[in-house]
C-alpha positions as CSV (number, residue, x, y, z in Angstrom):
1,X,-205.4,46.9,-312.9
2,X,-202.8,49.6,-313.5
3,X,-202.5,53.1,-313.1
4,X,-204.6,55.3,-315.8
5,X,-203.0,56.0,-319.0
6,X,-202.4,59.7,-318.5
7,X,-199.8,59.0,-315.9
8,X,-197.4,57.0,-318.5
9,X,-197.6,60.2,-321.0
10,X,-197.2,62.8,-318.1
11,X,-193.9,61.1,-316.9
12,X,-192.6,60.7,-320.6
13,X,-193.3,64.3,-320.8
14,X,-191.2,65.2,-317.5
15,X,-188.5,63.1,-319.0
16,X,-188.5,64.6,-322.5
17,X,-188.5,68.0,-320.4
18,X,-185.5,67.1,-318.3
19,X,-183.7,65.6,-321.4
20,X,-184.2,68.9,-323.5
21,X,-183.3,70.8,-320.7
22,X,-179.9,69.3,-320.4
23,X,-179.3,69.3,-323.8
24,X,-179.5,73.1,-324.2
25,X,-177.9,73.1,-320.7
26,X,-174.7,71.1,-321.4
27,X,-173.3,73.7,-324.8
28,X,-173.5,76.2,-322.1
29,X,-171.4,74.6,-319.6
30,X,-168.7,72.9,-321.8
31,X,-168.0,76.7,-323.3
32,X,-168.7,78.8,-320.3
33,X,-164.8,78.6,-319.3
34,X,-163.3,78.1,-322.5
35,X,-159.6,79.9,-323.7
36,X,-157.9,79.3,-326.1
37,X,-153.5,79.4,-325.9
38,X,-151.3,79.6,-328.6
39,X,-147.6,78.8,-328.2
40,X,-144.5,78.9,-330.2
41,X,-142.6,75.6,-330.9
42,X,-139.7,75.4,-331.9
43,X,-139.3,72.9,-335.1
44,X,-136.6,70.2,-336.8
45,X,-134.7,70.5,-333.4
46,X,-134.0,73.9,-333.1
47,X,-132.2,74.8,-329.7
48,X,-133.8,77.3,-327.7
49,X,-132.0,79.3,-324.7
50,X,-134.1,76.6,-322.2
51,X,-132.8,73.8,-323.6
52,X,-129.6,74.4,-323.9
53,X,-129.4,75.6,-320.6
54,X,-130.2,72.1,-319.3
């Protein structure tokens, strides 16, 4: 004999829990430290005073 059926739904429930919670955790994370940095590049091999330098 094996356990009663309201054990099987109570731990699919705890999962389902712990798997929404981490999805609504994880956005939250990923962004939390997020910047952004824009640089200027110098295009069709233009010289800049670094590079020539070197």
């Amino acid at each position: 004999m094996g356990r009663h059926p309201c054990f099987r739904i109570a731990a699919v429930m705890r999962l389902l829990l712990a798997a929404a919670l981490a999805f609504f955790a994880a956005p939250a994370a990923a962004f939390a430290d997020a910047t952004l940095t824009m640089r200027e590049v110098p295009l069709h091999g233009e010289r800049t005073l670094a590079a020539s330098a070197a």
